[in-house]
N, C-alpha and C positions, 0 to 999 in steps of 0.2 A: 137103400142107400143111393142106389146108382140112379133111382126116380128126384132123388132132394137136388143130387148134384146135376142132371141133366136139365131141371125144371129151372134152378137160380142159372144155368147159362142160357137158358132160353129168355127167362126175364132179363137177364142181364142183355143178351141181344138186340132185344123190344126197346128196353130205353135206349140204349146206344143209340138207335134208328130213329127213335125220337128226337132225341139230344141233339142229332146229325143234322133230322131234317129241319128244325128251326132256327141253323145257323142264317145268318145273314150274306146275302151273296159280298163275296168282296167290290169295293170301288171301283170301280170302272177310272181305266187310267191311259193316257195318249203316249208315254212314254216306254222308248225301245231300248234294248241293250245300249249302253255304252252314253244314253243319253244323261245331263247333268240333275242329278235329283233336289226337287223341289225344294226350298227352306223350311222345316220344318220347328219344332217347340214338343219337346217332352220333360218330363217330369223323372227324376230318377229315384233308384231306391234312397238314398241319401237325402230326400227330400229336395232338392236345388233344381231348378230349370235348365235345361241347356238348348242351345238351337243347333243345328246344322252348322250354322253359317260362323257358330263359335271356333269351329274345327278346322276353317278355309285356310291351308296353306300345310298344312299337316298334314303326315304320306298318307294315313291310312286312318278310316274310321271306322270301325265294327260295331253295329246295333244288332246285341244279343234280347231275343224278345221272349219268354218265357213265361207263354199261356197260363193265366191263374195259379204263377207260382205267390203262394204267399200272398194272396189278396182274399178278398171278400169276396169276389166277384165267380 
């Protein structure tokens, strides 16, 4: 029992490692704290576009990003 359960965390470890290492490095980016962030264009779950630049004048904006929730991908 203790050999099934030791061996699927082992494999389970292996892809992880795998999984991990063929992430893509992130974008290389010129911008520091405090600096104003770029305009950008996303797609939401609601289907509709929004830009960045929709939001200009408004206190606060929060982009909640949640990795392969509920996609294909």
């Amino acid at each position: 029992m203790y050999r099934k359960w030791l061996t699927s965390i082992a494999l389970l470890a292996v892809v992880s490692v795998v999984a991990l290492a063929q992430q893509p490095s992130p974008p290389k980016t010129q911008l520091k704290v405090g600096d104003k962030a770029p305009d950008f264009t996303l797609r939401a779950t609601d289907g509709k576009t929004y830009k960045l630049s929709d939001f200009k004048g408004k206190k606060n904006v929060v982009l909640a990003i949640y990795v392969l929730a509920f996609t294909g991908g």
